[in-house]
ZAPAFI-438072 format. One line per 5 residues: number of its first residue (from 1); their letters; for each residue x, y, z of N, C-alpha, C. Coordinates in nm, 4 decimals. Layout:
BEGIN
NUM) A) X Y Z X Y Z X Y Z; ...
END
This chain:
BEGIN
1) XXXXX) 0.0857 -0.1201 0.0000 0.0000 0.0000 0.0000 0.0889 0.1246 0.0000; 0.0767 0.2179 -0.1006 0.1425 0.3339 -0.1092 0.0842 0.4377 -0.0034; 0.1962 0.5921 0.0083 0.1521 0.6572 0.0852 0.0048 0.7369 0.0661; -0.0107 0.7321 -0.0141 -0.1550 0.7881 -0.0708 -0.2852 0.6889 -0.0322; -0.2452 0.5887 -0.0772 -0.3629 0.4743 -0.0032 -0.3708 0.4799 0.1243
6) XXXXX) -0.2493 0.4913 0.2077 -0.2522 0.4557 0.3653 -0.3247 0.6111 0.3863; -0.2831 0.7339 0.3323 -0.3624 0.8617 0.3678 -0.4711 0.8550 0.3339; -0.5559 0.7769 0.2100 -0.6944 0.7804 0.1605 -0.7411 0.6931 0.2652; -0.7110 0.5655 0.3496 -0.8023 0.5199 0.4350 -0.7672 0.5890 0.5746; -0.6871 0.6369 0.5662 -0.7079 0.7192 0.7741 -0.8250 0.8612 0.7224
11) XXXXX) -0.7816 0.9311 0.5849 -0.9214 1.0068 0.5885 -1.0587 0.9780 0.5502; -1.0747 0.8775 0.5356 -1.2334 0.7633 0.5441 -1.2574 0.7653 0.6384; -1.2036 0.7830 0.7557 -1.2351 0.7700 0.9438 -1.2765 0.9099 0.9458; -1.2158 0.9935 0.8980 -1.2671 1.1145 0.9603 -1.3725 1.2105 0.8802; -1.4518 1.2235 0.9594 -1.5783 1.3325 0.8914 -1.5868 1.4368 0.8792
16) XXXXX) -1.6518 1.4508 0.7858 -1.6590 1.6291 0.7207 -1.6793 1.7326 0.8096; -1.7424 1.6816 0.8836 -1.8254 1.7522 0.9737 -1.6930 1.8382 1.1218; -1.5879 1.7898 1.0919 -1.4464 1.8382 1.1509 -1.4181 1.9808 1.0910; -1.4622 1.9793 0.9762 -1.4546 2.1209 0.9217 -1.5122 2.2671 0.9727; -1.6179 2.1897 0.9927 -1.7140 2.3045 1.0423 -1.6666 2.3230 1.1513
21) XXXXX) -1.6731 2.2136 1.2555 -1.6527 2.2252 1.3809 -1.5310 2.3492 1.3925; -1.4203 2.3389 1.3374 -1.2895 2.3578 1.3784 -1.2953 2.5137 1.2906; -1.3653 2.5122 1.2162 -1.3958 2.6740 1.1419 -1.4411 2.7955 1.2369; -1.5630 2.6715 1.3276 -1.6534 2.7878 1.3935 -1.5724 2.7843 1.5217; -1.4960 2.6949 1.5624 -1.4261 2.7679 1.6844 -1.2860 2.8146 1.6433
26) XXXXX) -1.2210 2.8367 1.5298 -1.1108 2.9602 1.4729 -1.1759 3.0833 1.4896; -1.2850 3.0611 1.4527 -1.3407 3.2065 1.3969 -1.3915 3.2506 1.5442; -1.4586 3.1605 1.6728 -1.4579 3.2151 1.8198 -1.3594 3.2851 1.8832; -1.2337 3.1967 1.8439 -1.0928 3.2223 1.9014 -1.0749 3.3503 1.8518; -1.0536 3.3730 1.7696 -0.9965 3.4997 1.6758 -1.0896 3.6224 1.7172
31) XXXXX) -1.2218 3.6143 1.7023 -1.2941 3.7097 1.7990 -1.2647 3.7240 1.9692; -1.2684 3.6056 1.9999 -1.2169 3.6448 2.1699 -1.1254 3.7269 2.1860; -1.0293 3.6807 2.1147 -0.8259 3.7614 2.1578 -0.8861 3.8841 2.1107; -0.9415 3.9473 1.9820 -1.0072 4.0973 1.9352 -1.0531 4.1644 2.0618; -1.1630 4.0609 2.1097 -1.2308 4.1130 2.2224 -1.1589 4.1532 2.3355
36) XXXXX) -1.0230 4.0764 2.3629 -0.9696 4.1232 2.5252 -0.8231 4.1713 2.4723; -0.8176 4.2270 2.3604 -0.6627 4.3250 2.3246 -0.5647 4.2459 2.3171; -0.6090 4.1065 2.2908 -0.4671 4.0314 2.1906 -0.3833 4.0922 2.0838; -0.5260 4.1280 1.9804 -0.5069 4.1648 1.8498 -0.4494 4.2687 1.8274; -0.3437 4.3441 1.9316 -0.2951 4.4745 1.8942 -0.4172 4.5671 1.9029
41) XXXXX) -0.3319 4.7090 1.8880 -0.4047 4.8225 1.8910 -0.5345 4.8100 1.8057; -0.5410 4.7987 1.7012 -0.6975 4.8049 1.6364 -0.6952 4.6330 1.6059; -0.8147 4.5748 1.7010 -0.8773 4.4799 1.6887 -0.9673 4.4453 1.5540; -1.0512 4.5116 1.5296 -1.1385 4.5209 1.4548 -1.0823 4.4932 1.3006; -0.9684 4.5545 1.2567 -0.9157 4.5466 1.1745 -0.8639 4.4141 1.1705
46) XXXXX) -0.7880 4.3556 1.2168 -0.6779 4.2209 1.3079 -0.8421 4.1294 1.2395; -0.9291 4.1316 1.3098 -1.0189 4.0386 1.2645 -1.0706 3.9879 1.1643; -1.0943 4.1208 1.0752 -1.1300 4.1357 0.9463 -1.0623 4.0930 0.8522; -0.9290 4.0962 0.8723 -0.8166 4.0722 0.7975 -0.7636 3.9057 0.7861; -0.8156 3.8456 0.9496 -0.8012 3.7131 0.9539 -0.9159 3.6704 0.9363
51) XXXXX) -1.0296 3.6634 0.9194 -1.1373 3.6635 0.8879 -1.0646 3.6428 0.6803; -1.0457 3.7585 0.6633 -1.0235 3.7118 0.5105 -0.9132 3.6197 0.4514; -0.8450 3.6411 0.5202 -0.7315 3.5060 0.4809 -0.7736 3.3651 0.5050; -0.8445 3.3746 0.6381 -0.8891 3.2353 0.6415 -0.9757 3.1681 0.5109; -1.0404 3.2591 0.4537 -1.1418 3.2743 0.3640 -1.0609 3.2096 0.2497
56) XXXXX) -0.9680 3.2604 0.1862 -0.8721 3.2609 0.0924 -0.7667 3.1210 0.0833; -0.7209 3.1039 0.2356 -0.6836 2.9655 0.2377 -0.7754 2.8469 0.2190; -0.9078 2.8704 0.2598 -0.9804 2.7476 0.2015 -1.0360 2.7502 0.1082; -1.0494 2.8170 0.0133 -1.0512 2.8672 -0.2028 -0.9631 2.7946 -0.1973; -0.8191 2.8037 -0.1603 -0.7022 2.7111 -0.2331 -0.7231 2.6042 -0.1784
61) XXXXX) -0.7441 2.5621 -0.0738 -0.8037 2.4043 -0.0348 -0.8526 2.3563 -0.0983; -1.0121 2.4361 -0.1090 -1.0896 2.3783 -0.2079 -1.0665 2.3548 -0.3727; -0.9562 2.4575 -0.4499 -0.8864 2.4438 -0.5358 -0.8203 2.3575 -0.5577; -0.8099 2.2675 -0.4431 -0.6582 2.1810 -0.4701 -0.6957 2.0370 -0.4611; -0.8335 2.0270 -0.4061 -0.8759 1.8877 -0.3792 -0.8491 1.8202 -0.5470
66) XXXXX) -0.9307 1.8570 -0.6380 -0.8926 1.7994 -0.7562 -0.7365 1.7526 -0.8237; -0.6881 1.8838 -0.8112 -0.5437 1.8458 -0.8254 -0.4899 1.7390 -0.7494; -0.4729 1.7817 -0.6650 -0.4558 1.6344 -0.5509 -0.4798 1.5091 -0.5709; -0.6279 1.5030 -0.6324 -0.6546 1.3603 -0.6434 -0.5767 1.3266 -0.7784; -0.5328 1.4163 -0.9153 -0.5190 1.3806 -1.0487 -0.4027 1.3537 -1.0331
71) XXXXX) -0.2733 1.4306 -0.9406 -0.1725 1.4304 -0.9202 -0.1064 1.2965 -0.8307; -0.0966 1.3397 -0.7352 -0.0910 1.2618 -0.6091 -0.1996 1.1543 -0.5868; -0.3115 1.1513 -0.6164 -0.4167 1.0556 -0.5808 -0.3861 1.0373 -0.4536; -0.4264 1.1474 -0.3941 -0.5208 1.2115 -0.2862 -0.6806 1.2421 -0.3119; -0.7310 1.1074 -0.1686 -0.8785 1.1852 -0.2313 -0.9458 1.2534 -0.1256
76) XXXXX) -0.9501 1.3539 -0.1343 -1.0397 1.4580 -0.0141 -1.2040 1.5452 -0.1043; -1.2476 1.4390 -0.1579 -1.3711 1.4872 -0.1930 -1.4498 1.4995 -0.1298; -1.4957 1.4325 0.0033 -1.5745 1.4432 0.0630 -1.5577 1.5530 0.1579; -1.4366 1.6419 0.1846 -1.4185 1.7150 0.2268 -1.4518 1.8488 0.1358; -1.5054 1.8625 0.0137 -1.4896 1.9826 -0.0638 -1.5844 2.0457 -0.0054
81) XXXXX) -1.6988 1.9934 -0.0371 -1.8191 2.1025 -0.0113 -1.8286 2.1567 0.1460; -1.7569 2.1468 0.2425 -1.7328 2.1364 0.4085 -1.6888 2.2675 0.3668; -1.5649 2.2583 0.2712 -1.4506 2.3512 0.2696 -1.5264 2.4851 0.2145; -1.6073 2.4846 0.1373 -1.6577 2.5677 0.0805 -1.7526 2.6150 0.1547; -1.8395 2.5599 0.2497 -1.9627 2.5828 0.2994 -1.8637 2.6984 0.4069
86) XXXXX) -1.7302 2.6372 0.4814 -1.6272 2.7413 0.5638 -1.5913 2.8096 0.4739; -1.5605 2.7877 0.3743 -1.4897 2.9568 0.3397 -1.5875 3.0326 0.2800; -1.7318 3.0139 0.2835 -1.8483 3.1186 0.2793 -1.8266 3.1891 0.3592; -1.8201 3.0653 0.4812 -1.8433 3.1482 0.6459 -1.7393 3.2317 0.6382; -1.6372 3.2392 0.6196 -1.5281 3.3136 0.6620 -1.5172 3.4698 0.5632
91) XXXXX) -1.6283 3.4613 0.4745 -1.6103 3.5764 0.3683 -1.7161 3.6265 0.4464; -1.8157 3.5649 0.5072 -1.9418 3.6645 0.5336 -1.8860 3.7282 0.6342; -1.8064 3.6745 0.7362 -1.7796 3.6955 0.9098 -1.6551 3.8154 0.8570; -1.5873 3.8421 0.7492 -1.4808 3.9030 0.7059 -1.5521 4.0138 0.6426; -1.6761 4.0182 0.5962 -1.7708 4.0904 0.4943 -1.8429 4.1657 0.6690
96) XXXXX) -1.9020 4.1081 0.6989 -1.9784 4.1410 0.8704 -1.9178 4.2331 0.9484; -1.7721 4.1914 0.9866 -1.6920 4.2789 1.0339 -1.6693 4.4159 0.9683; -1.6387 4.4020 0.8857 -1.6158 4.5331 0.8278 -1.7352 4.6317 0.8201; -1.8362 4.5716 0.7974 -1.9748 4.6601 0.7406 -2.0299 4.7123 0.8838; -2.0149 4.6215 0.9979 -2.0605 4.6078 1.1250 -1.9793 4.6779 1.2346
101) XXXXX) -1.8629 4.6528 1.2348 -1.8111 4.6377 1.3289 -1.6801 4.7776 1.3069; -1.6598 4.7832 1.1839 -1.5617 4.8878 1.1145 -1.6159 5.0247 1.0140; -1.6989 5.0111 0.9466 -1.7598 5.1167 0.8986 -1.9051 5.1331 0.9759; -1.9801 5.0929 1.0010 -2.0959 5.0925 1.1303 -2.2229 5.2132 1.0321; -2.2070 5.1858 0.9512 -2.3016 5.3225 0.8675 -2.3373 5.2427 0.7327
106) XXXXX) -2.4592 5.2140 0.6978 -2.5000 5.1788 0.5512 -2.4600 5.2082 0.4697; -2.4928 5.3884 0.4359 -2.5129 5.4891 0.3528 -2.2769 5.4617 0.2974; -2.2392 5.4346 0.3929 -2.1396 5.4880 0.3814 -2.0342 5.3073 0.3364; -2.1265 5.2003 0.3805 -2.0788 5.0390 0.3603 -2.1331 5.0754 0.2057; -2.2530 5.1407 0.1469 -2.2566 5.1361 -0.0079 -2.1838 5.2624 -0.0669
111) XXXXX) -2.1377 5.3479 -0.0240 -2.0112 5.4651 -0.0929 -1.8902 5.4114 -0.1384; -1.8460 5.3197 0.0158 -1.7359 5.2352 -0.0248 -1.6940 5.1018 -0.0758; -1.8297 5.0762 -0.1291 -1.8226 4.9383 -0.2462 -1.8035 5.0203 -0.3706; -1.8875 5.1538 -0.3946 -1.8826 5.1870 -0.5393 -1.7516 5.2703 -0.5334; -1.6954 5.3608 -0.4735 -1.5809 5.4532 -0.4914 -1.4444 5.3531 -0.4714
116) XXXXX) -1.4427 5.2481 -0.3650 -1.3183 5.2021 -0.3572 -1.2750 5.0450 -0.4473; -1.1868 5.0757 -0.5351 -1.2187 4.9267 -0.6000 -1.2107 4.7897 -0.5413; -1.1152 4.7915 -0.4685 -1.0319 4.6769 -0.3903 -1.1954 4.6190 -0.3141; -1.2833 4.7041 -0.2504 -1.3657 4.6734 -0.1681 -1.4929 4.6129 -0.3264; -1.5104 4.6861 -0.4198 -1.6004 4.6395 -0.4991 -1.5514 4.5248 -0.5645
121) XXXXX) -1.4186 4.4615 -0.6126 -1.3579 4.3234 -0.6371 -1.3857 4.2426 -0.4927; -1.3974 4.2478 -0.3981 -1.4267 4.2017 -0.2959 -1.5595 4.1601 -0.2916; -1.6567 4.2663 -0.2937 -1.8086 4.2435 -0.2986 -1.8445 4.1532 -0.4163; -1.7417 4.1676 -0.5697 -1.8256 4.0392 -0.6198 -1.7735 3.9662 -0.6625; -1.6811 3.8944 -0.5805 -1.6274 3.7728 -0.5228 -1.7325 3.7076 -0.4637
126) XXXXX) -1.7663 3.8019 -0.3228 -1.8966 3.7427 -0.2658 -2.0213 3.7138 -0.3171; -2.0340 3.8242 -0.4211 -2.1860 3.7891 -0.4645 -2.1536 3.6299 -0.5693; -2.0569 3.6184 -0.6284 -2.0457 3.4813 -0.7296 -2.0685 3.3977 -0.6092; -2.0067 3.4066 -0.4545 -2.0301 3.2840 -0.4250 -2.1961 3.2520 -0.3287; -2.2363 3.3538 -0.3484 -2.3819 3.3533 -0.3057 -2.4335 3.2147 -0.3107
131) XXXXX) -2.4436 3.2415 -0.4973 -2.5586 3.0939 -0.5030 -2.4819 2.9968 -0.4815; -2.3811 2.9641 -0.4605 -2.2634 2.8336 -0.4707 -2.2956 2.7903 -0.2979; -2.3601 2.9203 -0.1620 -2.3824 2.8742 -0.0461 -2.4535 2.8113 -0.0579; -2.5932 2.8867 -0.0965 -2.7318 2.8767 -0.1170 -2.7472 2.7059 -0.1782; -2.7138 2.6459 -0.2639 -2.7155 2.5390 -0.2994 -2.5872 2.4484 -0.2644
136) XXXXX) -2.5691 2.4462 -0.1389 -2.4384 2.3184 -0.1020 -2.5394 2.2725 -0.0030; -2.6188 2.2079 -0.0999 -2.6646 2.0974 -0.0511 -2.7152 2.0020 -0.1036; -2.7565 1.8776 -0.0408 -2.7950 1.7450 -0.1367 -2.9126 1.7979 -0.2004; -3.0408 1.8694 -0.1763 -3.1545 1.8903 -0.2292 -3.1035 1.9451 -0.3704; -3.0298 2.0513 -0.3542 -2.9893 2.1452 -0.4368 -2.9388 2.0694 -0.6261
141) XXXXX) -2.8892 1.9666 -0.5494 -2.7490 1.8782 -0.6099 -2.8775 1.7957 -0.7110; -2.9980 1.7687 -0.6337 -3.0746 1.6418 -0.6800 -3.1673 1.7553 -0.7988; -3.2023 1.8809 -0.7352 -3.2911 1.9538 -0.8378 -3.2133 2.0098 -0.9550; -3.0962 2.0481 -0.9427 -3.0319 2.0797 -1.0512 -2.9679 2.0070 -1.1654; -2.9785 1.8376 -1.0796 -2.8693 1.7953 -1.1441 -2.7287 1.8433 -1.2347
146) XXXXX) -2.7155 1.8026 -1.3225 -2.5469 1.8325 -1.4561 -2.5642 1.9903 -1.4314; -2.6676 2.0791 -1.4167 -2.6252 2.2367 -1.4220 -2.5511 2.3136 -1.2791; -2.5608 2.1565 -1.2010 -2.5134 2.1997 -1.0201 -2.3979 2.2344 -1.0471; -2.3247 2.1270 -1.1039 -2.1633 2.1325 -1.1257 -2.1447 2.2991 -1.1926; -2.2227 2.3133 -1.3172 -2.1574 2.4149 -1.4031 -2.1494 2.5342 -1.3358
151) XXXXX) -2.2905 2.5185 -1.2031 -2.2962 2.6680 -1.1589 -2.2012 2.7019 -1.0219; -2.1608 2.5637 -1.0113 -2.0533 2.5494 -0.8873 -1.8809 2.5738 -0.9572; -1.9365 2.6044 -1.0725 -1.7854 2.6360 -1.1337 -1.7455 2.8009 -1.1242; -1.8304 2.9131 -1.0427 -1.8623 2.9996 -1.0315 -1.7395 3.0263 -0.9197; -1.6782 2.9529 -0.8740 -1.6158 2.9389 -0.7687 -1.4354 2.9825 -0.8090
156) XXXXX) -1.4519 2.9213 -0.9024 -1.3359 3.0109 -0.9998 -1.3195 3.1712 -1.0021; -1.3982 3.2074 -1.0748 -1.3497 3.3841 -1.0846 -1.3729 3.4272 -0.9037; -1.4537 3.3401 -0.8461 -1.4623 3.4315 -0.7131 -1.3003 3.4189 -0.6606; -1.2634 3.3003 -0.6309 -1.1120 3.2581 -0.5911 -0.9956 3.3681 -0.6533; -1.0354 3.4136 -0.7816 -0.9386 3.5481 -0.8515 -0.9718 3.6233 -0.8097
161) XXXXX) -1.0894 3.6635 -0.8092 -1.1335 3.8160 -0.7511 -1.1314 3.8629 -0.5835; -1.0926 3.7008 -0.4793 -1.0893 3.6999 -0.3541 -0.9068 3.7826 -0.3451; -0.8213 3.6614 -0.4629 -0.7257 3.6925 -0.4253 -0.6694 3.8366 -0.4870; -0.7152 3.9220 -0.5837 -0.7168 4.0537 -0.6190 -0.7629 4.0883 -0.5395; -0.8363 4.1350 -0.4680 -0.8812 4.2071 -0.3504 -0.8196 4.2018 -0.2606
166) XXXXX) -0.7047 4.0841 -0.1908 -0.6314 4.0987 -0.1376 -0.5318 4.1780 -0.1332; -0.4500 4.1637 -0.2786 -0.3305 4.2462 -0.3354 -0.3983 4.3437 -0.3536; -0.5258 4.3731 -0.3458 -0.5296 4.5434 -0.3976 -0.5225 4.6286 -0.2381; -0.5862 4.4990 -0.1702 -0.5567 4.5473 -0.0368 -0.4832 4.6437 0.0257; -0.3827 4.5057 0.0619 -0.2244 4.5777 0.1372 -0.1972 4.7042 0.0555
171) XXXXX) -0.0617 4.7379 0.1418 -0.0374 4.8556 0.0920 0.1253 4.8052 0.0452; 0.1199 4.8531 -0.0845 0.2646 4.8058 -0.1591 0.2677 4.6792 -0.2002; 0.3591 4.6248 -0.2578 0.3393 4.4605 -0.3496 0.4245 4.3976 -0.2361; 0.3235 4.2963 -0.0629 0.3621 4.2637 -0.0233 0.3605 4.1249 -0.0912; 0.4679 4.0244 -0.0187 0.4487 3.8864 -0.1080 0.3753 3.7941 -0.0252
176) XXXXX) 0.2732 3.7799 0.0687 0.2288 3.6946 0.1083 0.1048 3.6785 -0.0163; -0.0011 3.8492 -0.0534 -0.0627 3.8300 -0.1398 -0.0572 3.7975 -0.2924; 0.0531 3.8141 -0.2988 0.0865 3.7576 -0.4451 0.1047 3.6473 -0.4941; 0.1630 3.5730 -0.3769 0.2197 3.4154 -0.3516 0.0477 3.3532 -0.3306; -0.0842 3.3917 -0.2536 -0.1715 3.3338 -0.2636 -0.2091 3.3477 -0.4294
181) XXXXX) -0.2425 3.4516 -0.4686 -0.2893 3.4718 -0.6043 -0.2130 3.3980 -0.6795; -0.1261 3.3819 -0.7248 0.0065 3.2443 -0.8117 -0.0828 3.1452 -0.8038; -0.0643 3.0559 -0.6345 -0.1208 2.9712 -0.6207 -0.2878 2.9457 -0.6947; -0.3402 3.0115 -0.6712 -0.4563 3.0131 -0.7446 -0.5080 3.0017 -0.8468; -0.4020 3.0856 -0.8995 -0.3797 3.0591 -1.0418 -0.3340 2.9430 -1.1345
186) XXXXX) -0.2217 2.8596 -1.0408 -0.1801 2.7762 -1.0963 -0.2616 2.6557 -1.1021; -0.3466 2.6697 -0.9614 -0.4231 2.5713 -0.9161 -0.5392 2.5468 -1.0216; -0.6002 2.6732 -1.1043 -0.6939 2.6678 -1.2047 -0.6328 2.6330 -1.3291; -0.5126 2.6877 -1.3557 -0.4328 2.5988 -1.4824 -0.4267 2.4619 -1.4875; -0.3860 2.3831 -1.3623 -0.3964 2.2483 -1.2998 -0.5650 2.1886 -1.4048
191) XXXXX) -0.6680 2.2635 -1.4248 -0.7886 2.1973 -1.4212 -0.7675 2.2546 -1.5344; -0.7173 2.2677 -1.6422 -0.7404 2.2919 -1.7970 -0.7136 2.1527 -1.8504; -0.8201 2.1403 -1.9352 -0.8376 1.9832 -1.9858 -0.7101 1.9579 -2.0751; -0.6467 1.8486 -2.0428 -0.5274 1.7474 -2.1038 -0.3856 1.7806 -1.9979; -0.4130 1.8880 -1.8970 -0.2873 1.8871 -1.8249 -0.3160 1.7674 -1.7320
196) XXXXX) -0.1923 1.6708 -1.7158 -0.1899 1.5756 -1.6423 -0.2100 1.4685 -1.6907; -0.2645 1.4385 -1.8087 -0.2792 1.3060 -1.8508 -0.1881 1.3183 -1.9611; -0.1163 1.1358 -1.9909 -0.0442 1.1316 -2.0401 -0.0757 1.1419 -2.1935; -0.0026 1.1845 -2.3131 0.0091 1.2556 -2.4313 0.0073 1.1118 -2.5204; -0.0827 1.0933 -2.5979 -0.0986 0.9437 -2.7020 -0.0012 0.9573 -2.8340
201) XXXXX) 0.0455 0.8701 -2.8535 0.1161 0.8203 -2.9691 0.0220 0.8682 -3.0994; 0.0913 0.8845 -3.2080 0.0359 0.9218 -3.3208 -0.0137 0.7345 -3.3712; 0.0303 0.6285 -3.3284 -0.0435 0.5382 -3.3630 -0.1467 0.4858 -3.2742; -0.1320 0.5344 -3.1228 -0.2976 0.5476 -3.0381 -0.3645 0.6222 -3.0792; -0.3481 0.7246 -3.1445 -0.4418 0.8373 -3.2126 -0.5234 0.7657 -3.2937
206) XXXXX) -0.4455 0.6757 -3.4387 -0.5291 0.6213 -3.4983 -0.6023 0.4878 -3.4664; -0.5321 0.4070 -3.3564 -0.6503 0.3237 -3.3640 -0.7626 0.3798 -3.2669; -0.7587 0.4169 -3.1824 -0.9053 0.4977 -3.1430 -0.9654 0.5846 -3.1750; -0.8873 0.6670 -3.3568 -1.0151 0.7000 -3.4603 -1.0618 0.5898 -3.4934; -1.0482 0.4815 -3.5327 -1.0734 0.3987 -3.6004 -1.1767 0.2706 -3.5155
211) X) -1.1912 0.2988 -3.3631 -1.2650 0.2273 -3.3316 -1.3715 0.2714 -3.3219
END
């Protein structure tokens, strides 16, 4: 048994449902320390900010399950939709904070979606992954059938537009955001049809025209 087999049956033991768990108490933790002046001088910010990275690391999670399996044969499928259902959570609680907790004014959470770009690449990131929440689920999966997948492919430009919003973020071309965006990128090149499988002979070509 290779190392991939011995990793595909220890993660058969463990359930999806670890995801959530361990999402919603990051995301407790990270509010507590805010709450009692862990987080440095401005909390609020500190939150928001981890709030969005967390967000961003599980896009590339969820980005990578495929690769993984085509590559490595790693299989963490049953973990995708977990991953995604958390890194909703972590865009809304990152989206919440800010609107809530950092700008505290409507009039002024919709000035700075339309005047600031970084914040409007941000907002529709979120809105692509709206319906992708809204339907992670089995009902969803059974009424849509073959159009579930296509509209769960929506998950793509949000993952670019999460990680542009990052880099438009910061201030100056730091490299933590650039190094996520790469990744992301590469991770969607990874899923362009014929990378990874092996390249046929000009005489496999013809006998499987010919069959």
């Amino acid at each position: 048994m290779g190392i991939a087999d011995r990793l595909n049956a220890g993660l058969r033991r463990v359930p999806a449902w670890t995801i959530y768990l361990g999402s919603a108490a990051y995301a407790g933790w990270v509010f507590f320390q805010g709450a009692t002046g862990a987080l440095g001088p401005n909390p609020v910010e500190a939150i928001e900010h981890t709030y969005g990275e967390a967000a961003l690391y599980l896009l590339i999670a969820g980005l990578a399950v495929t690769p993984l399996r085509r590559f490595a044969k790693l299989n963490l499928l049953k973990f995708r939709r977990a991953i995604g259902v958390a890194c909703f959570f972590f865009v809304a609680a990152h989206l919440l904070t800010w609107a809530i907790l950092d700008v505290q004014a409507l009039d002024r959470v919709w000035a700075d979606i339309v005047k600031r770009p970084y914040i409007t690449v941000g907002m529709a990131g979120f809105i692509l992954l709206l319906p992708l929440a809204v339907t992670s689920n089995n009902l969803s999966v059974r009424k849509l059938g073959p159009k579930w997948r296509q509209l769960h492919k929506l998950a793509y430009p949000a993952a670019v537009l999460g990680a542009v919003h990052y880099v438009m973020l910061v201030k100056g071309w730091q490299m933590k955001p650039l190094v996520m965006l790469a990744i992301i990128l590469v991770l969607l090149a990874l899923r362009l049809p014929g990378i990874g499988k092996p390249r046929r002979s000009r005489a496999e070509t013809r006998i499987r025209s010919r069959a």
